[in-house]
N, C-alpha and C positions, 0 to 999 in steps of 0.2 A: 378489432374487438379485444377490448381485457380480459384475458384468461385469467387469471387473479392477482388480486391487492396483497402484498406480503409489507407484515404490520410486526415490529419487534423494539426498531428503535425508538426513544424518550427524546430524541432532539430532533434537527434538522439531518435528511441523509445530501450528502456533496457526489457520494461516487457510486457507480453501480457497474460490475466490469464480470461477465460472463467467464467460467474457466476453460481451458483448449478441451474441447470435448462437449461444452456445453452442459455437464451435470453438476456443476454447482457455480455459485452464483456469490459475488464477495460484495455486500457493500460497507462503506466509513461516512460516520457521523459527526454531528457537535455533541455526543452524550459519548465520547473519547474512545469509541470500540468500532472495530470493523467487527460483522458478521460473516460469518460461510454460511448460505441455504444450500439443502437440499434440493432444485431445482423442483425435482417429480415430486418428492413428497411436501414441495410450497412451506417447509419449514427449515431453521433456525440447526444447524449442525455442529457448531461452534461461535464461540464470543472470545474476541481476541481482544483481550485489555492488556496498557502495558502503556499507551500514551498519557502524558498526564493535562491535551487540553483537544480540543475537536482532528477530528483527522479526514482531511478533505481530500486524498486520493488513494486510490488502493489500485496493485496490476498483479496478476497472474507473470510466473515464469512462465514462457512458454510449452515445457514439458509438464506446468502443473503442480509442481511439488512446492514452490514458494511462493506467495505472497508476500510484496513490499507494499507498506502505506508511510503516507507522509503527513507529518500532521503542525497544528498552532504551535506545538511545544519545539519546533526548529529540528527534530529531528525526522530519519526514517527508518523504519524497524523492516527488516528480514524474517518472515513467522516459517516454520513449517507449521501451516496451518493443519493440518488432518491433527497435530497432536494440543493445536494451541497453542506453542509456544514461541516466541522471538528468540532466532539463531543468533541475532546480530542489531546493535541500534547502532547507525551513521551519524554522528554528529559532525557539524562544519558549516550547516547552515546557519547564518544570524536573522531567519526571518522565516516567516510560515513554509512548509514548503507546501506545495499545491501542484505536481507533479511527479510523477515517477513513474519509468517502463525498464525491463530488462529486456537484453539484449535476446536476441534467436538464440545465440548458443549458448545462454547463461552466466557468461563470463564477467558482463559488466549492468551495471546499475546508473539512470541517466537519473537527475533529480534534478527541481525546477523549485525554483521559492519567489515569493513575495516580492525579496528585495534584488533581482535580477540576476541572481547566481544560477547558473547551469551545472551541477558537478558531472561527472563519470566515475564511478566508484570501483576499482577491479574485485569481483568476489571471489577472484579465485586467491586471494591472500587469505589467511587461519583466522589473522585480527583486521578485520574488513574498517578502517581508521582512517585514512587520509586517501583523499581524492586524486584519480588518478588528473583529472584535467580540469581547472575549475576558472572559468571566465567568464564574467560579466557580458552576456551576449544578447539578451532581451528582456524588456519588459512585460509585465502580466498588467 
């Protein structure tokens, strides 16, 4: 049974990823924004822009406090979403990226793109900039 239809973005939505706790709810678009809902009140709590072309994947840190999305424009942005803003953008992909998950204990960032790169990102660096492990290991 549909509990309800949540209706905000202009484009196409790619991702929709629940936060640890279940009370909010993150999804990424082709109209270049991820959203945070409010899960209970079925609306709209934040608009995270900052990508400059659709963004096809979004994950929750485990503990909640960040959100990573990946998007057409070859990078992935680091938000504390509760205030809206990207802590950090990873550049080093040369192709869409179309996944991202961080680790359990927050320390590393895994990203996936188009053109068959896998990185591992270490966050616990100041300037989050070069991959900690980056091979060519499958196709999308």
């Amino acid at each position: 049974k549909n509990i309800v239809t949540l209706l905000a973005h202009t484009d196409k939505v790619y991702c929709c990823k629940f936060s640890p706790g279940a009370a909010h709810l993150a999804t990424s678009s082709s109209d270049r924004a991820a959203l945070i809902w409010d899960v209970e009140k079925a609306a709209v709590s934040r608009t995270l822009s900052g990508h400059s072309s659709a963004v096809f994947t979004c994950s929750f840190s485990k503990n909640g406090a960040l959100l990573a999305t990946g998007s057409d424009d070859k990078t992935v942005k680091l938000w504390d979403w509760r205030i809206g803003k990207p802590t950090h953008t990873l550049r080093g992909h040369t192709s869409p990226v179309w996944g991202t998950d961080i680790s359990q204990d927050g320390t590393q960032l895994i990203s996936g793109s188009m053109g068959t790169a896998i990185k591992i990102w270490d966050l616990r660096q100041t300037a989050v900039s070069k991959p900690l492990i980056a091979k060519a290991a499958c196709t999308v």
